[in-house]
Each structure stands twice: as structure tokens, then as C-alpha cells.
N, C-alpha and C positions, 0 to 999 in steps of 0.2 A: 792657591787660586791664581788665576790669570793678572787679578790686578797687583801681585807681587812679583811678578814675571816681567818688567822694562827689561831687562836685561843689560846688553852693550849700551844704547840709547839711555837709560834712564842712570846708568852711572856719571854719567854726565851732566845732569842738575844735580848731582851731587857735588859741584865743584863751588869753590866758592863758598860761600853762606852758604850753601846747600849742605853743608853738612852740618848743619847746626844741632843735627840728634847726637852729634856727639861730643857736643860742646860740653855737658856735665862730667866729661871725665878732662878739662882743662877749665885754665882761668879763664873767666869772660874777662875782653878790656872795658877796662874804665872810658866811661864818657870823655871827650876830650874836645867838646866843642859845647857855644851856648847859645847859637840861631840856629835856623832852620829855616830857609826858602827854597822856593821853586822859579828860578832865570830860564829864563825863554831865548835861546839862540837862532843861528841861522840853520843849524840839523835838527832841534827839536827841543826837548823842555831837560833839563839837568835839576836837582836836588844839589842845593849847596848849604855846607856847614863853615860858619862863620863867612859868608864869602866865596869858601873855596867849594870846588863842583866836587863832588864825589864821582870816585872809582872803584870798579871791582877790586875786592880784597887780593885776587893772585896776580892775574895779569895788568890790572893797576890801568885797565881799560876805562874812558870817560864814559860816564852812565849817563846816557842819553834816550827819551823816548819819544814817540812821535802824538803820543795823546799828553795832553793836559792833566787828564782824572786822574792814568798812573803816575805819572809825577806828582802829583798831592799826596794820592796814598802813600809813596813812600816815603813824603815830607812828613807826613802824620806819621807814620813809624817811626824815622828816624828822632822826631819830635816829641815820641812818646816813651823813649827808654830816661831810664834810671842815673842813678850812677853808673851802671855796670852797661853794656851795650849785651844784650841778648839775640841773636839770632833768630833764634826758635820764635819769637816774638815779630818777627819781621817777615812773612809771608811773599809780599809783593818785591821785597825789597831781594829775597832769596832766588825769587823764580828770573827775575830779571838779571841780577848777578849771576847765573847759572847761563841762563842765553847767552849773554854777551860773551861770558869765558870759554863756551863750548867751541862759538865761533862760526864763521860762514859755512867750514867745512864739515859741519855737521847738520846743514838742513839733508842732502840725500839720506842720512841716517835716522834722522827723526822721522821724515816723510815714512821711510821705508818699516818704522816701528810702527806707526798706526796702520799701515795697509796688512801687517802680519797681524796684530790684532783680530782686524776687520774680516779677513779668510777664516778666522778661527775664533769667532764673536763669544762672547757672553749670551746674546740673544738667540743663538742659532742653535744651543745644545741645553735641552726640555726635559725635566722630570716627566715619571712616567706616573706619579705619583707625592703625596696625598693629591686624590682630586682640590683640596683648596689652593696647594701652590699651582699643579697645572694650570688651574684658572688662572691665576693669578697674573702667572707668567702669561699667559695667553693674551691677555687683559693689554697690558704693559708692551710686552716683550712684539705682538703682533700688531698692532699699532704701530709702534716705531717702525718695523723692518717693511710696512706696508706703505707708511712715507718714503721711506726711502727708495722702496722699488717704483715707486709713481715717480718721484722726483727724479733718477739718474736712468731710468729705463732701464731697471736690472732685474735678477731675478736670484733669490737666494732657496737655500736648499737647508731649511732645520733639521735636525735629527731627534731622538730621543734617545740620550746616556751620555758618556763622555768619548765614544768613538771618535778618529778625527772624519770629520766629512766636507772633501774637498768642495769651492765654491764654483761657480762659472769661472771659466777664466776672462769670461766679456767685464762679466761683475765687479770683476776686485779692480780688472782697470780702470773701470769707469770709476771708484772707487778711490781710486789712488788718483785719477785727475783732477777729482774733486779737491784733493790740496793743491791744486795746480795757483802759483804766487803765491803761496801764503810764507814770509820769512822769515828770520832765524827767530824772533823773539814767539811771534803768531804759534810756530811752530814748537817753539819750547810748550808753550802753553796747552797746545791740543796732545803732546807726548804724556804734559801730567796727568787732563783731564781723563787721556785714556787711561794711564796708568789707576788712578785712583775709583776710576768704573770699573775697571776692566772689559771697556768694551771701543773700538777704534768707529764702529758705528755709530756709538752716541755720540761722541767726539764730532764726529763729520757730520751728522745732522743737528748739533748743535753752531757748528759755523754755516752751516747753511740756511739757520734760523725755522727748520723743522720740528725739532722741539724746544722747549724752552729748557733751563736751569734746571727748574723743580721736577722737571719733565723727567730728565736726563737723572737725575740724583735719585729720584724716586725706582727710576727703573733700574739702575744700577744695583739699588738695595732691594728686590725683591726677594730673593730668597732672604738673604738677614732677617728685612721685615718681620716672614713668616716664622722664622726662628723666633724672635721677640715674641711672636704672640702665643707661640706654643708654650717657652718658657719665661719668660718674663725678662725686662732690661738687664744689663749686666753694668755695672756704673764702669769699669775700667774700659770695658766695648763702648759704652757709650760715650766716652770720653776722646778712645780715638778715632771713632766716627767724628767728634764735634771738630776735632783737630782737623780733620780731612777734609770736612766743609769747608771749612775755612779757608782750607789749599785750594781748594775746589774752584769756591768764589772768587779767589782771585786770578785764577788762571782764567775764571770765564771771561772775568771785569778786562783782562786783558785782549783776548778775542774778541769782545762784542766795541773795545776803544777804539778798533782797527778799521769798521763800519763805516 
């Protein structure tokens, strides 16, 4: 599926804490610290342990944000491990160490991961069949792309199957200006939220406040949905659904701080 497809772009919030799916095949460290605040500087808000401000795990870069909310979340995370420090447990704390280590020179590349997406949407490629997903998808899937074409004055081109079906080329730039300033961190964030939809549309009409969260999460999982209801939950599926929420919402909580 499309939303396991980041590619170049999404190995790069791999970096850092970002790889914390592979932390069970090593040691996690031991906690090594007993506060946890949030200092407010003259660049923006740091997370400090005993004191001292924390930094990305590789590049040893200062972790600095410009909202108040995410610097709390990641004071709560840091706040909330064990003995052991877990990663996998640290969400906000991953996505923002991932930004930072990628680096300025990878906004062109993240930009240019949602606009490939968006050419080749989730929304844009329609079962031909059962009639209950078509609707479904119709329901969902046309809505959104019907915001979108009001709001950027574009015009998209769905298909039905998995054909590839080139889009306007007016479209996709209009498309791709719509991330016009959004910066390194903004941008990590709308890479996962495509990633984890699989769709650079939802992505972009949720920075542009066209659809909401639930909106966007909901249409994302249409087909799945339909799958559930034919065969019933699966607890392991539903578990890394819940896990993906979770990435989800904090990638959004990151886009909408920026507001």
C-alpha cells in the first residue's frame, strides 16, 4: 500500500529515536535523570532534564520548539518513563528528534514526498466494486477532493483500479505551493501524516484546515473500515492501527501548534 511507500523521505524520521521499532533487539538506557521541565528561551521552549536542555540523540542538536503545547508533551514523555527510557513510548519526542537530525536540507525532499503522493492520491484510485465500498469511498473520498478542488482551484482526474492516472500538471502545483513556508519540523510532520494515510491530500487539506483530524483518519481508513466489517476486528491490526493514531495525533498536534 501507498502508506508503506515514504521511501527516500520517510528514512529519514527514521533517524534518531525514530528508530525505536528496533530498540527490542538492544538495551534500552537507563534513566539518568530525576526533573523534568519546560525553559522558555530567546529561540523558543527546550525540555530540560535536571537542568540541563536536551538534545537529539545523534547529532547532539539543542531541542528547541517554537509552540509551548509540544514542549509539554515531550516533558510528559520524558516525564513518564521508567527505569529504562523507551523510545517507542515517546511519540512526540521521536518526530521532533527526526526533524531536527534530518536537517534544513531536507525540507526540498519532504515537500517533494507529499506532492508525489498527491499525483498519485489514495483518493483518486476507486473500487469498481462491492457497491458498499464504492459508496463508501464516494461518500468520504469525494467530499474531500471536492474541498480541495473549491479551495486551490484545481481539478482532479479519479480513476477506477490501480492504473497510474496522470493528474493536471496546473493541479499538482498548485498543490505543491500549498506547502509554500511550511518548515523543517511543520514539514516532518505533514511527511508522517501522509505517510501513515497514505494520502499527501489529506495531508494538505488538513494544514489548510479543510478537513479536520477525525476527518482525515476516517477517510484514510475506508477501505480497512470495510474490511472490519465484513470480517470482523483483528486485535494485532487493531493494535497497530492504535499505535498509528497515536503517531498520527501527534504529528497533527504539531501542524495545528504552528497556527
Amino acid at each position: 500500500m501507498m502508506r508503506d511507500q515514504l521511501e527516500e523521505a520517510q528514512k529519514h524520521l527514521d533517524d534518531g529515536y525514530g528508530r525505536a521499532q528496533h530498540l527490542n533487539k538492544v538495551e534500552l538506557p537507563k534513566r539518568f535523570y530525576s526533573s523534568v521541565d519546560v525553559a522558555r528561551g530567546q529561540d523558543g521552549y527546550s525540555v530540560t532534564l535536571d537542568g540541563r536542555q536536551v538534545r537529539t540523540p545523534g547529532r547532539k542538536i539543542p531541542v528547541v520548539v517554537q509552540a509551548l503545547s509540544v514542549a509539554q508533551v515531550m516533558a510528559k514523555e520524558w516525564a513518564a518513563q521508567g527505569e529504562f527510557i523507551d523510545p517507542s513510548t515517546m511519540p512526540m519526542v521521536r518526530l521532533i528528534n527526526s526533524a531536527l537530525e534530518s536537517g534544513e536540507e531536507m525540507i526540498p525532499a519532504f515537500r517533494a514526498e507529499i506532492g508525489k503522493f498527491a499525483g498519485n492520491d489514495l483518493l483518486l484510485y476507486r473500487a469498481d466494486s462491492p457497491h458498499e465500498l464504492v459508496e463508501e469511498q464516494e461518500r468520504q473520498w469525494d467530499g474531500a477532493l471536492v474541498k480541495l478542488a473549491r479551495h486551490f482551484d484545481v481539478a482532479f482526474q479519479p480513476t477506477i483500479g490501480i492504473i497510474h492516472q496522470k493528474q493536471p500538471d496546473a493541479t499538482l502545483a498548485k498543490l505543491d505551493a500549498a506547502l509554500e513556508g511550511q518548515g523543517l519540523i511543520n514539514l516532518t510532520a505533514l511527511v508522517s501524516i501522509t505517510g501513515l494515510t497514505g494520502s499527501g491530500m489529506l495531508a494538505i487539506a488538513l494544514l489548510h484546515q479543510l478537513l479536520s483530524a477525525d476527518e482525515v483518519w476516517a477517510a484514510a481508513h475506508v477501505d480497512e473500515d470495510h474490511q472490519i466489517r465484513l470480517w470482523g476486528e483483528d486485535d494485532e491490526a487493531m493494535e497497530r492501527r492504535a499505535k498509528r493514531r497515536i503517531e498520527f495525533d501527534m504529528a497533527v498536534q504539531v501542524v495545528e501548534s504552528s497556527r
